[in-house]
KEFI-146454 format. One line per 3 residues: number of its first residue (from 1); their letters; for each residue x, y, z of N, C-alpha, C. Coordinates in nm, 2 decimals. Layout:
<loses>
NUM = A = X Y Z X Y Z X Y Z  ...
</loses>
This chain:
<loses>
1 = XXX = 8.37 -7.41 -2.09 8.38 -7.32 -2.20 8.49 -7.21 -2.18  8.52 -7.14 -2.29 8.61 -7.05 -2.24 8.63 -6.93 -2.24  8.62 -6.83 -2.17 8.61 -6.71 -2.14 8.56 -6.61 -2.23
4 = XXX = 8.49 -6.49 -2.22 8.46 -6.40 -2.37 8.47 -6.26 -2.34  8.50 -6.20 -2.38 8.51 -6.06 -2.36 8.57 -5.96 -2.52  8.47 -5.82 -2.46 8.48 -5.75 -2.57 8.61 -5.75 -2.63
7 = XXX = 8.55 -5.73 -2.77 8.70 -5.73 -2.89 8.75 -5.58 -2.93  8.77 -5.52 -2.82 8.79 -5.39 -2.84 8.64 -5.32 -2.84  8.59 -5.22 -2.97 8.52 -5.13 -2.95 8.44 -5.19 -3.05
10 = XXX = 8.41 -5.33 -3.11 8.34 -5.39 -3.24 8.25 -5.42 -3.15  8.20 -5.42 -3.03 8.05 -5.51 -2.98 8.08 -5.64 -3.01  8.21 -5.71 -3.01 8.17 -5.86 -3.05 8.23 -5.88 -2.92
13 = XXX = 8.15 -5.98 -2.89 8.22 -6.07 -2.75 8.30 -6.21 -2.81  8.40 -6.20 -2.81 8.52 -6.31 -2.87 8.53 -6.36 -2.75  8.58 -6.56 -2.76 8.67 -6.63 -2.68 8.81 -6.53 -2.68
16 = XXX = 8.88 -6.56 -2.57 9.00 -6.50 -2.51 9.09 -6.57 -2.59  9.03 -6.69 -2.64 9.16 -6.78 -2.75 9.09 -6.75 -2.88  9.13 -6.74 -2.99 9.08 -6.71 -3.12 9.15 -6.85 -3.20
19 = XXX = 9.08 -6.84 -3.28 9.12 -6.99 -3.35 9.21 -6.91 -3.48  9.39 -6.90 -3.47 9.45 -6.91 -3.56 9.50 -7.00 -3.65  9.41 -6.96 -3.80 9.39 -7.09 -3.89 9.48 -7.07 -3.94
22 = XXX = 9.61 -7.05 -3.96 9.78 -7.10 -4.03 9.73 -7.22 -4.00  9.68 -7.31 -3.92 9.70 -7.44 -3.85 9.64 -7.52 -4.00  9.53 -7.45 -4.07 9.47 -7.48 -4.17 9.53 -7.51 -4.28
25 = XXX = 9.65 -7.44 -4.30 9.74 -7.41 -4.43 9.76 -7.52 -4.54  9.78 -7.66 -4.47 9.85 -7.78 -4.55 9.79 -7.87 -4.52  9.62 -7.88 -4.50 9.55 -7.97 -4.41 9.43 -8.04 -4.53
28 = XXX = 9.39 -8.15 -4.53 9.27 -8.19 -4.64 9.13 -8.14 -4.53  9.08 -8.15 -4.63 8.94 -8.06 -4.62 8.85 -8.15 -4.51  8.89 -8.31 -4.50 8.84 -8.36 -4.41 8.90 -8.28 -4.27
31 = XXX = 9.05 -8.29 -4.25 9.09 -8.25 -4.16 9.04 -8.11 -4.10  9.02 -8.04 -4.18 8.98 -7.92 -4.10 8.84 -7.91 -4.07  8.77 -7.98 -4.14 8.61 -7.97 -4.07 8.62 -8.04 -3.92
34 = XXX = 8.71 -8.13 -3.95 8.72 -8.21 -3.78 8.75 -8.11 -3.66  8.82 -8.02 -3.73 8.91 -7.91 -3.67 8.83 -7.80 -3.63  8.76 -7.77 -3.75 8.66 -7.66 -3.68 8.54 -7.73 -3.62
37 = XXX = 8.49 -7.82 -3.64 8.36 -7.85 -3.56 8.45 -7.87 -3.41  8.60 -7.91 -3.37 8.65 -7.88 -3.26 8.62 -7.73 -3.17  8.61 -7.64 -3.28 8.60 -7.48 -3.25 8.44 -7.47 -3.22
40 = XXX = 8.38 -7.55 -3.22 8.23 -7.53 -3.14 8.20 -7.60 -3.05  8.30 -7.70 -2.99 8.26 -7.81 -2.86 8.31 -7.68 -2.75  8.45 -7.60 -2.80 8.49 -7.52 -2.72 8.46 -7.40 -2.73
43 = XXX = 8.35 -7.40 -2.77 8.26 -7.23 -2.78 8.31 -7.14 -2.84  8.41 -7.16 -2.89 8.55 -7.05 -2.98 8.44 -6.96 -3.11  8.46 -6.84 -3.10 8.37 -6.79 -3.19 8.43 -6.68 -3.24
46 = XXX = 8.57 -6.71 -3.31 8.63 -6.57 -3.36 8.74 -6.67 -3.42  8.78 -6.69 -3.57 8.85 -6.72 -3.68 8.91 -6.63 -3.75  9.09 -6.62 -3.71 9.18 -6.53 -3.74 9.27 -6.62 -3.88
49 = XXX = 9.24 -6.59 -4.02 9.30 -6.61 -4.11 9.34 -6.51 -4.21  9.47 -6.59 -4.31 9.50 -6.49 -4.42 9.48 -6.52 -4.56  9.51 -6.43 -4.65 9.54 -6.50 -4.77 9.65 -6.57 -4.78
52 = XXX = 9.78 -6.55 -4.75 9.91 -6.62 -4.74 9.96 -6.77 -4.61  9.79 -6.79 -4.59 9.79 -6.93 -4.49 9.75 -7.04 -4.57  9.84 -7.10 -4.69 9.84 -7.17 -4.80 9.66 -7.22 -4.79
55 = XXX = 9.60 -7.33 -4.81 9.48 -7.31 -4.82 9.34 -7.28 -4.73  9.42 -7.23 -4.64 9.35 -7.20 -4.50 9.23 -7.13 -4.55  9.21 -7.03 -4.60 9.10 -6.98 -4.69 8.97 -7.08 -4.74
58 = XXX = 9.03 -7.15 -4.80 8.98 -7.22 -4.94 8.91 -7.37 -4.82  8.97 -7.37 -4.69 8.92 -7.51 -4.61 8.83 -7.45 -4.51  8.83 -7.30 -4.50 8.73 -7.28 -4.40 8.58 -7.26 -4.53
61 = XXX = 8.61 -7.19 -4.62 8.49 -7.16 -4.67 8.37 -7.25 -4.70  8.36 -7.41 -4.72 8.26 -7.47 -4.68 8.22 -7.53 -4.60  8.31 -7.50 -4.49 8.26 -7.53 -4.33 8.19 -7.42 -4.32
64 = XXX = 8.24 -7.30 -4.32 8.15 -7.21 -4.30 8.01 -7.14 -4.33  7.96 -7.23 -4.43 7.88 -7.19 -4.56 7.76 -7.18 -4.41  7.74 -7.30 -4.34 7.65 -7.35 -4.25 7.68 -7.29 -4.12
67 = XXX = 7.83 -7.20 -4.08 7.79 -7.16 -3.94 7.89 -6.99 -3.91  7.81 -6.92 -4.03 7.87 -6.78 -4.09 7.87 -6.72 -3.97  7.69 -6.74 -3.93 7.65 -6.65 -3.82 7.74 -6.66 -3.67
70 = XXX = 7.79 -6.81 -3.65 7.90 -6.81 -3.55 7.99 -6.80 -3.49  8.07 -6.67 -3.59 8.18 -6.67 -3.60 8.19 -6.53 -3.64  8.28 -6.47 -3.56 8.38 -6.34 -3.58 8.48 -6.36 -3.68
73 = XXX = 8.46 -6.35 -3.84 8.56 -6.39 -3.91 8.68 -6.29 -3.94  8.79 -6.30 -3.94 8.94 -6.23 -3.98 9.03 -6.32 -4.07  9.05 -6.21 -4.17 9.13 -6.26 -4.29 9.27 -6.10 -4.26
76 = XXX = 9.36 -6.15 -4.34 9.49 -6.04 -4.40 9.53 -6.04 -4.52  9.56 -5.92 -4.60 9.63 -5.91 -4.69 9.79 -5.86 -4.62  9.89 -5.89 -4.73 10.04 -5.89 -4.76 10.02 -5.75 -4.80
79 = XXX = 9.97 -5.76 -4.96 10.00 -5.67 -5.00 9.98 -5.53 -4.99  10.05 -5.41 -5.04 10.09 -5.29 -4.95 10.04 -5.19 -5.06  10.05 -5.22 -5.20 9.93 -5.14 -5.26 9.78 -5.13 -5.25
82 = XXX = 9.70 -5.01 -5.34 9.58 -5.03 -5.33 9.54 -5.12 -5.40  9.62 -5.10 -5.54 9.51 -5.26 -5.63 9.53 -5.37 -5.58  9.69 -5.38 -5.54 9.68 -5.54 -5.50 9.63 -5.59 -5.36
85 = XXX = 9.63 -5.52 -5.26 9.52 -5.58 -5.16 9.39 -5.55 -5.22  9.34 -5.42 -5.26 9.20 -5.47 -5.32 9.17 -5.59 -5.41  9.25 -5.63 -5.48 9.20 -5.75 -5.53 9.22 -5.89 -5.47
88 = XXX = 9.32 -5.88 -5.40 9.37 -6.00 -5.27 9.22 -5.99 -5.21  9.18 -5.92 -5.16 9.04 -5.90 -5.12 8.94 -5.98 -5.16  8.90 -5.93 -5.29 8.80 -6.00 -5.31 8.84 -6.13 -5.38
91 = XXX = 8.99 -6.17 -5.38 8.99 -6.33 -5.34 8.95 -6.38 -5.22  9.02 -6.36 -5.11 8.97 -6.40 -5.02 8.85 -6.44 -5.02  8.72 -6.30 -5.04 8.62 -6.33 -5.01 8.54 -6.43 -5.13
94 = XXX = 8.61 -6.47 -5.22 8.55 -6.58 -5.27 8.59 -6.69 -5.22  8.75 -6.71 -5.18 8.81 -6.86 -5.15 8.69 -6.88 -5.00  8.69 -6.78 -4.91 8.59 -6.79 -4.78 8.44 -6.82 -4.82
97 = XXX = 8.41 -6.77 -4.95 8.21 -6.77 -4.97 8.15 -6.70 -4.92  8.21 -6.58 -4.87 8.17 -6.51 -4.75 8.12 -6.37 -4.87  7.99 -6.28 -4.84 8.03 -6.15 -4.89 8.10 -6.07 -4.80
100 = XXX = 8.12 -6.06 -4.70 8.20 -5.98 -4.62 8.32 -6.06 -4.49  8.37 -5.97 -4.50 8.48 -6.03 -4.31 8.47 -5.92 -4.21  8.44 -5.98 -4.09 8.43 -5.84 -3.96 8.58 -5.83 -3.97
103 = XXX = 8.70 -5.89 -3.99 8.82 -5.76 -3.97 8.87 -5.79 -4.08  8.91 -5.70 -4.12 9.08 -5.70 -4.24 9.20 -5.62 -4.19  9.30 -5.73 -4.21 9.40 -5.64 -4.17 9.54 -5.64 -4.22
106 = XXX = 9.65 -5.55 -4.26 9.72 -5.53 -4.31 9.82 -5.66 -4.25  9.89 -5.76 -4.30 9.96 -5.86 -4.27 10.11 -5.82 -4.20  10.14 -5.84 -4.10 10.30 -5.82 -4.10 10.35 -5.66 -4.16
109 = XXX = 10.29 -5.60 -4.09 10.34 -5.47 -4.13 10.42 -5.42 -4.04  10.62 -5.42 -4.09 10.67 -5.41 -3.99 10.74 -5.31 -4.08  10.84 -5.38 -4.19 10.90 -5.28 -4.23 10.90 -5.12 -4.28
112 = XXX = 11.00 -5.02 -4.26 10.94 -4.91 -4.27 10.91 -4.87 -4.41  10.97 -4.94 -4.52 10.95 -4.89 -4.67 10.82 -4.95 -4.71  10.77 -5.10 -4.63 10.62 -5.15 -4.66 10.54 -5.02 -4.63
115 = XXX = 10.58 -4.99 -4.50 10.49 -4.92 -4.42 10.45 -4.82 -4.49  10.56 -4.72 -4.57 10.53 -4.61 -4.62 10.46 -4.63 -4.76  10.45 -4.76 -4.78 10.40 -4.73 -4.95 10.24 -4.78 -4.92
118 = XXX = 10.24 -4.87 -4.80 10.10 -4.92 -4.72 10.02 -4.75 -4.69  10.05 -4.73 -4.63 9.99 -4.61 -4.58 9.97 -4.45 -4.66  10.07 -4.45 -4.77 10.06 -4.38 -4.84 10.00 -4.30 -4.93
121 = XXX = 9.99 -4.20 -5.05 9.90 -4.25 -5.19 9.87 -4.37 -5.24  9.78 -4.44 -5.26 9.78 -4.51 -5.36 9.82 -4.64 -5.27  9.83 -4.64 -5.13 9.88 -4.76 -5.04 9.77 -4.86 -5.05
124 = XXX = 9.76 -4.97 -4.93 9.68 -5.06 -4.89 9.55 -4.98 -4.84  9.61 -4.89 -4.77 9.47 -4.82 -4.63 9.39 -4.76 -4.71  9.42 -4.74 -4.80 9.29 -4.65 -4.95 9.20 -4.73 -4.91
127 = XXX = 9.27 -4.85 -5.00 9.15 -4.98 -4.98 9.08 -5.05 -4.88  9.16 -5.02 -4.80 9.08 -5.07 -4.67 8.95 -4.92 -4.62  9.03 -4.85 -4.61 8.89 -4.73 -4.60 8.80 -4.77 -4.66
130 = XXX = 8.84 -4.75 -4.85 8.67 -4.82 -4.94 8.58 -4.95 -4.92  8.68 -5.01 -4.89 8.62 -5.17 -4.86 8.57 -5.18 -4.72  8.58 -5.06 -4.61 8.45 -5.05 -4.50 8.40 -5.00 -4.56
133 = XXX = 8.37 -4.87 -4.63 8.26 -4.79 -4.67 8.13 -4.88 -4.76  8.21 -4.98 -4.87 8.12 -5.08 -4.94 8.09 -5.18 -4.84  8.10 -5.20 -4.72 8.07 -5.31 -4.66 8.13 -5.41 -4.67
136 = XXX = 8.24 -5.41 -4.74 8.29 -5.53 -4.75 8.37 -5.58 -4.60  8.44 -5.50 -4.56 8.51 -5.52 -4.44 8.42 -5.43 -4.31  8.43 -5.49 -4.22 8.32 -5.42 -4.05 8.43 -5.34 -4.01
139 = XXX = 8.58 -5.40 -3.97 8.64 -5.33 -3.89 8.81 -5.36 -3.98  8.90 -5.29 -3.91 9.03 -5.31 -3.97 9.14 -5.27 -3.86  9.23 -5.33 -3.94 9.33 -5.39 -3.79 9.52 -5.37 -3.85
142 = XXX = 9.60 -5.41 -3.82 9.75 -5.41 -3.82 9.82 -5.56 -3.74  9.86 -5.62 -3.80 9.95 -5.73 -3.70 10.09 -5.73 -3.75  10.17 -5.81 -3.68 10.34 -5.79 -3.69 10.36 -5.91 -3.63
145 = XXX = 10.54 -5.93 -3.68 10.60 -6.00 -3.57 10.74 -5.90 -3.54  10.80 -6.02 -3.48 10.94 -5.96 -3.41 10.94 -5.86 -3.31  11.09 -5.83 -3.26 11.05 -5.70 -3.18 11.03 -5.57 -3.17
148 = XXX = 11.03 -5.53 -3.32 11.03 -5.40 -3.35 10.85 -5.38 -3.36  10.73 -5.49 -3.35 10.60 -5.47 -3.35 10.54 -5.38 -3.23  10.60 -5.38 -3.17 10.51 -5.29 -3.06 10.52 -5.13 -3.12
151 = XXX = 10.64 -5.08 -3.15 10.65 -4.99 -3.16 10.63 -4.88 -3.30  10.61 -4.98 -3.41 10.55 -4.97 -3.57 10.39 -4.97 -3.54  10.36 -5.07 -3.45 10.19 -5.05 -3.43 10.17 -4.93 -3.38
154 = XXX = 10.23 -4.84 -3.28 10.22 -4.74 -3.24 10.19 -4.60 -3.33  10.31 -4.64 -3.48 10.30 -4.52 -3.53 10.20 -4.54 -3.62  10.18 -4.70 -3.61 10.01 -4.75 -3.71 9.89 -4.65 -3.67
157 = XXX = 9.90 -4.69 -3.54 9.77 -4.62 -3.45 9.77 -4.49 -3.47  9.88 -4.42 -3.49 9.90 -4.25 -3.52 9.86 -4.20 -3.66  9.89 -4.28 -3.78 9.87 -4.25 -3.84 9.69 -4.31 -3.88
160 = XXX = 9.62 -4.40 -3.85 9.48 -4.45 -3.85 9.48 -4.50 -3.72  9.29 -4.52 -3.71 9.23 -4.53 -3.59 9.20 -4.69 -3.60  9.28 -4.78 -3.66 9.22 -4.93 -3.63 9.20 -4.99 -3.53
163 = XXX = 9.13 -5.07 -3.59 9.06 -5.13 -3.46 9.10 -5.26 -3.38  9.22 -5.28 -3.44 9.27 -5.45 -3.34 9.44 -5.43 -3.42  9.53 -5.47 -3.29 9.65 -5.50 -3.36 9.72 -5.66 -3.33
166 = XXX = 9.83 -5.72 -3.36 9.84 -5.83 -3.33 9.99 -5.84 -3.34  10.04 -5.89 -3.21 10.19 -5.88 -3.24 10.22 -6.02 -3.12  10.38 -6.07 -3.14 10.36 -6.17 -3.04 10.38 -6.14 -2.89
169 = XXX = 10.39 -6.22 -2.79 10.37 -6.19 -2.64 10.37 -6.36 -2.56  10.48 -6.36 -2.45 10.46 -6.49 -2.42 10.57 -6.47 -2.30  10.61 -6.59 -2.20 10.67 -6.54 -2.12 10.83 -6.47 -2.11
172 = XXX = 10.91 -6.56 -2.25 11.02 -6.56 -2.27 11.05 -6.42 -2.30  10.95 -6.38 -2.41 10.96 -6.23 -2.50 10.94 -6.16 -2.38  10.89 -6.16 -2.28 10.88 -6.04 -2.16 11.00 -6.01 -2.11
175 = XXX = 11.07 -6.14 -2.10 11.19 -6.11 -2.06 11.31 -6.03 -2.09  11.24 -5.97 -2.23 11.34 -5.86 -2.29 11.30 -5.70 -2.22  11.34 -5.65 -2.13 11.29 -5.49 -2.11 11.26 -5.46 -2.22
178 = XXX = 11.33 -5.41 -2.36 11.28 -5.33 -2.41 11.17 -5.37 -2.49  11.13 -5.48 -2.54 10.98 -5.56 -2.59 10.89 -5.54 -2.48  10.91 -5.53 -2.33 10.78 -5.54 -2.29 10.79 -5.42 -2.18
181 = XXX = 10.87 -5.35 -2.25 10.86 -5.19 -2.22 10.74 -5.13 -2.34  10.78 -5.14 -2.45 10.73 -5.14 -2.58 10.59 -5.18 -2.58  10.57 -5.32 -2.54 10.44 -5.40 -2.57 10.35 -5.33 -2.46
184 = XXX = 10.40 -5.29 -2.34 10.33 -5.23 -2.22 10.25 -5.10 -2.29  10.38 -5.03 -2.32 10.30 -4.90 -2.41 10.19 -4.88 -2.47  10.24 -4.99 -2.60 10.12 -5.02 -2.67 9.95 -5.06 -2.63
187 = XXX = 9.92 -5.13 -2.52 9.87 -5.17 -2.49 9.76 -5.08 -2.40  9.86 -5.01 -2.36 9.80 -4.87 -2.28 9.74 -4.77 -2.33  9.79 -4.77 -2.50 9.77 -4.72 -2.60 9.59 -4.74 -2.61
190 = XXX = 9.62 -4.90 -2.64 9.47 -4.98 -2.72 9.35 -4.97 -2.59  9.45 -4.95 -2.47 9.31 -4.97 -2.36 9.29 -4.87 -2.38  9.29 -4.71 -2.37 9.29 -4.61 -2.39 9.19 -4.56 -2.50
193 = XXX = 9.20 -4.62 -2.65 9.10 -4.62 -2.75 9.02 -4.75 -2.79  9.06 -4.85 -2.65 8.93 -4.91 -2.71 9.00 -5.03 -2.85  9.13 -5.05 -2.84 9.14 -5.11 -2.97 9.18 -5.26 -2.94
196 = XXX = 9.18 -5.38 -3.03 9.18 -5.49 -2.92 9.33 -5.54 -2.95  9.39 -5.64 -2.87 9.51 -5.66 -2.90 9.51 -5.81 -2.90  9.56 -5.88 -2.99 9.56 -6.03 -3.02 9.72 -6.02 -3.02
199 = XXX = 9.72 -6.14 -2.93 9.89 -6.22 -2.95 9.91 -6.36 -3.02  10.05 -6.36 -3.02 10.07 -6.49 -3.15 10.17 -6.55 -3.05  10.22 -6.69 -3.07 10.31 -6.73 -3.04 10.32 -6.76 -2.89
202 = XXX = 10.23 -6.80 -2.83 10.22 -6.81 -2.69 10.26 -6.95 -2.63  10.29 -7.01 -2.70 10.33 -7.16 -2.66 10.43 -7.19 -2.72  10.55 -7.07 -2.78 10.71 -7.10 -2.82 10.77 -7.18 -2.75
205 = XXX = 10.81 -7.29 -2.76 10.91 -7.31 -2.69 11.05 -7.24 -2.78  11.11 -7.26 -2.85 11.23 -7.20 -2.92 11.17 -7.21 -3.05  11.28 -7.19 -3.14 11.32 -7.23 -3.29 11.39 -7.38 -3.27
208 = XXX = 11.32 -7.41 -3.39 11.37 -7.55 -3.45 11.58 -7.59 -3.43  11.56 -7.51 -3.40 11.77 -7.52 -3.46 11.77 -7.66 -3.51  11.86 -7.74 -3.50 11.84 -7.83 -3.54 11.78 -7.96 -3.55
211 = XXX = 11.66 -7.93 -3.44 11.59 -8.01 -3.43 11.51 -8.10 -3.59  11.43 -8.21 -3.58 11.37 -8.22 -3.68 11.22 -8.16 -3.69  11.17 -8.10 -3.83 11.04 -8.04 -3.80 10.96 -8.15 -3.78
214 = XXX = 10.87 -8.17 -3.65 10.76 -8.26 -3.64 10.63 -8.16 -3.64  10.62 -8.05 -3.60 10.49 -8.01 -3.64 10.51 -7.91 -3.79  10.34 -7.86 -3.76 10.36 -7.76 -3.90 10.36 -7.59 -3.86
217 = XXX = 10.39 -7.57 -3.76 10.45 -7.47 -3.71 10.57 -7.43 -3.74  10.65 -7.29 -3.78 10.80 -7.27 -3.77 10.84 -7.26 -3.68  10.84 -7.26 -3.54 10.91 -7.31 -3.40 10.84 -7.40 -3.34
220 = XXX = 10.92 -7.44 -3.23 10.91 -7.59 -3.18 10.83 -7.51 -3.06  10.71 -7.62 -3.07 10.59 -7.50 -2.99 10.58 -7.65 -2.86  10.56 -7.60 -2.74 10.54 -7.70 -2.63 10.42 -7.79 -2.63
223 = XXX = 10.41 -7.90 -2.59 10.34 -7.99 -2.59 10.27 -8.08 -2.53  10.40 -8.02 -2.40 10.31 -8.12 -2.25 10.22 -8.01 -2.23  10.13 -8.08 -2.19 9.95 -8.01 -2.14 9.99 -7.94 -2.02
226 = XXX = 10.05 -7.99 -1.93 10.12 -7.92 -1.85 10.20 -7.80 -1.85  10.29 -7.78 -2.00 10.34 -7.64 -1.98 10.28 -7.56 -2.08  10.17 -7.65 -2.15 10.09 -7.54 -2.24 9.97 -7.47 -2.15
229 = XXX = 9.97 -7.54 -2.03 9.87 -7.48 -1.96 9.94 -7.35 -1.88  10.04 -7.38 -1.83 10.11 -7.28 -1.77 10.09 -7.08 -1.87  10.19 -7.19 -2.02 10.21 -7.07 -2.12 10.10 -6.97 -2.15
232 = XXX = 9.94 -7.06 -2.17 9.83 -7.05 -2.20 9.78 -6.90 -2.08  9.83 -6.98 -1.94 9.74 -6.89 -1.80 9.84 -6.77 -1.79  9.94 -6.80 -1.86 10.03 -6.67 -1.79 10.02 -6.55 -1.92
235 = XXX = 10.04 -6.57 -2.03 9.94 -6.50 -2.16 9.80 -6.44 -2.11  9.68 -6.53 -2.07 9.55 -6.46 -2.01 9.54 -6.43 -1.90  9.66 -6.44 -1.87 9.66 -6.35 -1.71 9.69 -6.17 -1.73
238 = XXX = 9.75 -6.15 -1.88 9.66 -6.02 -1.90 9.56 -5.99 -1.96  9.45 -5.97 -1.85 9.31 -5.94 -1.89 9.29 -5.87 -1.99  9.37 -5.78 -2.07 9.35 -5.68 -2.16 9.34 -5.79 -2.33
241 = XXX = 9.41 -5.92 -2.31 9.49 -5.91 -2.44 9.43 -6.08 -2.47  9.38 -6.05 -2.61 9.35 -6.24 -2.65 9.48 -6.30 -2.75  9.44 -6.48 -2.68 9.56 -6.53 -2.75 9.50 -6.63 -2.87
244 = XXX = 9.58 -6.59 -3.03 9.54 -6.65 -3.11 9.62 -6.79 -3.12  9.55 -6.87 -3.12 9.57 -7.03 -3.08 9.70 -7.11 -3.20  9.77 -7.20 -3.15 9.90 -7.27 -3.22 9.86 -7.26 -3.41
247 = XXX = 9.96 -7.26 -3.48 9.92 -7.32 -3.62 9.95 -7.46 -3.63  9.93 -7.56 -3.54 9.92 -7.72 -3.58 9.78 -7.75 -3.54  9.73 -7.84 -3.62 9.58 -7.89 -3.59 9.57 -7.98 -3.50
250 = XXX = 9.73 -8.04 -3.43 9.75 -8.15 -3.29 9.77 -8.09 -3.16  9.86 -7.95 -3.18 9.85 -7.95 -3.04 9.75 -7.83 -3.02  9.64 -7.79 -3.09 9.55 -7.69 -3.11 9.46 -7.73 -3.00
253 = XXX = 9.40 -7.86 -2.97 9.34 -7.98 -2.83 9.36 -7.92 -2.67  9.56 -7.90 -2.73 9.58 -7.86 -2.59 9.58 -7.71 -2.55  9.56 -7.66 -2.64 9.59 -7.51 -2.62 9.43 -7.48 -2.59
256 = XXX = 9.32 -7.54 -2.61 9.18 -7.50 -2.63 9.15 -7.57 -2.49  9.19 -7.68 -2.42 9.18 -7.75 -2.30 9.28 -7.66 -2.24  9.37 -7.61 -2.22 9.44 -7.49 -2.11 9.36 -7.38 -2.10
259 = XXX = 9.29 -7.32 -2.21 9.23 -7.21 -2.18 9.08 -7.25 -2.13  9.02 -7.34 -2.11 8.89 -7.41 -2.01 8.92 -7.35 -1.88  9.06 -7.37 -1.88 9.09 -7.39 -1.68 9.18 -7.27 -1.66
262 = XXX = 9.19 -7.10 -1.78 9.27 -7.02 -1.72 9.18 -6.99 -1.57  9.30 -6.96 -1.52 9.30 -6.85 -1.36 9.40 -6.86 -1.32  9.43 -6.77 -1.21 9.54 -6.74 -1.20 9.70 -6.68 -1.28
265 = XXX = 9.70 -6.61 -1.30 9.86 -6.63 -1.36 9.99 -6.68 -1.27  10.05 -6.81 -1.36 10.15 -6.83 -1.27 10.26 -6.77 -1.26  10.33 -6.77 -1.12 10.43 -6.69 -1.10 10.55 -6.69 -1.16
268 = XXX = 10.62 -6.63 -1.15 10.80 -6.57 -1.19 10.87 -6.69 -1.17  10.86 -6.72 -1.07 10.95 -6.89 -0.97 10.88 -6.96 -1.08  10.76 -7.00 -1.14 10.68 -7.08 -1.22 10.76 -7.13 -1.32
271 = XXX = 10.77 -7.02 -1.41 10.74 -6.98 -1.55 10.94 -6.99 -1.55  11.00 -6.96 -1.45 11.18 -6.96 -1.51 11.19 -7.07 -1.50  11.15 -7.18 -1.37 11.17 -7.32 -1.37 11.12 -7.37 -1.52
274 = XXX = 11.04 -7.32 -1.56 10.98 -7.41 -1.70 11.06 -7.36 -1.80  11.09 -7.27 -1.82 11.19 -7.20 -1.92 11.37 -7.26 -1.92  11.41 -7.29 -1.77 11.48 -7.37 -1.75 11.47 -7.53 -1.81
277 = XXX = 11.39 -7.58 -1.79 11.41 -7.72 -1.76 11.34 -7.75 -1.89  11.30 -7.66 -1.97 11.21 -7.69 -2.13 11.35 -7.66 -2.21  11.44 -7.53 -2.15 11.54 -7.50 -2.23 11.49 -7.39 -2.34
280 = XXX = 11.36 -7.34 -2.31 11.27 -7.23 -2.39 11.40 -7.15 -2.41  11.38 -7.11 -2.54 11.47 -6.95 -2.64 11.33 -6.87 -2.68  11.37 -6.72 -2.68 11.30 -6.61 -2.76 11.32 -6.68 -2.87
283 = XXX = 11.23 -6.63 -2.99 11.23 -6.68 -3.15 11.19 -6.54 -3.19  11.24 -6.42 -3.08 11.24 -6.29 -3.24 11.37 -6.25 -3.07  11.47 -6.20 -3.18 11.57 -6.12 -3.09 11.61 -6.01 -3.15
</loses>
């Protein structure tokens, strides 16, 4: 089974892998029940979706009707107003069947003109305030990509006290000082208050360049079991931080079988031979 530990300051004890359902997005409804009843052989008990994960919503909510209680659920809104994430909202919580989600969180909040109209009068965070107070939402969060995430979540956390952020993290991205100068911060930040930190993108091998698209991922994500296990143990080799799992429902198998057997993080000499000989690129520069 695989590993659990607190999710920040929510009392929930989450798998270290979280099941990111983008994988859900373009999938028939047979397929994903196959897919989630996968998420209980491997004890996975925390479901990270959005409203903009095409019908990722709409394929979890009658799997879930039967196993609400087992599951840490997380949805996002896009939107950066109050009406319109409030009412993205209570779509969601119809496409899910759910009356409530333990997290909500502001989608991809990187840019600074989202950010100011998100946070502002009449922003997104209104609504997220009211929608804990009505119970609708337990806890609330911020995720991002690229490399400007570490340090927008920073001024996230300054301006509100959320409770989980999510930005990406993996061996290649470390390789930038100033991202994992950045990411270090942050993190120091979240241990500090308690806030949890979820990563994306842990089994990048590059961007597509010209490759042909075979999965349903937008980068070309690794596949031998062998270096997804590597990518997998060197991501949970920081104790502090959980990794939300591929968006393809094929190589989802191996990312849930690498995290059975984290230990150890592999070394520096490891992780460049594999980056060499895979030909791994960053996919945010």
């Amino acid at each position: 089974m695989i590993a659990r530990k607190l999710f920040g300051r929510t009392g929930h004890e989450s798998t270290r892998t979280l099941f990111g359902a983008a994988a859900l997005g373009g999938v028939t409804q047979e397929e994903a029940n196959r897919t989630l009843d996968l998420l209980l052989e491997y004890g996975v008990n925390h479901i990270d979706t959005a409203a903009s994960y095409g019908e990722s919503e709409v394929r979890i909510g009658p799997w879930l009707r039967t196993h609400r209680d087992e599951f840490f659920l997380a949805t996002k809104t896009g939107k950066r107003t109050y009406r319109e994430a409030w009412d993205e909202l209570h779509t969601s919580l119809k496409r899910l069947q759910v009356d409530y989600v333990d997290l909500w969180q502001m989608h991809n909040l990187i840019q600074p003109e989202d950010w100011d109209v998100a946070m502002g009068p009449g922003g997104a965070l209104e609504a997220f305030v009211e929608a804990r107070e009505k119970g609708l939402v337990r806890f609330l969060g911020v995720t991002g990509h690229g490399v400007g995430a570490p340090k927008i979540h920073m001024k996230s956390l300054g301006r509100f006290d959320f409770n989980s952020v999510l930005l990406p993290y993996n061996y290649v991205m470390a390789q930038n000082p100033r991202y994992i100068a950045d990411f270090d911060a942050l993190v120091a930040l979240c241990k500090e208050r308690k806030v949890a930190v979820q990563t994306i993108k842990s089994i990048c091998q590059r961007p597509w360049n010209d490759d042909p698209h075979t999965r349903a991922t937008w980068y070309k994500p690794l596949e031998d079991q062998e270096a997804v296990d590597k990518a997998v143990h060197w991501v949970l080799g920081n104790d502090y931080v959980f990794l939300n799992t591929v968006g393809d429902i094929h190589v989802l198998p191996k990312v849930l079988e690498a995290a059975t057997r984290a230990g150890a993080r592999p070394s520096d000499e490891v992780m460049d031979a594999m980056v060499a000989g895979l030909g791994m690129e960053p996919l945010f520069v």
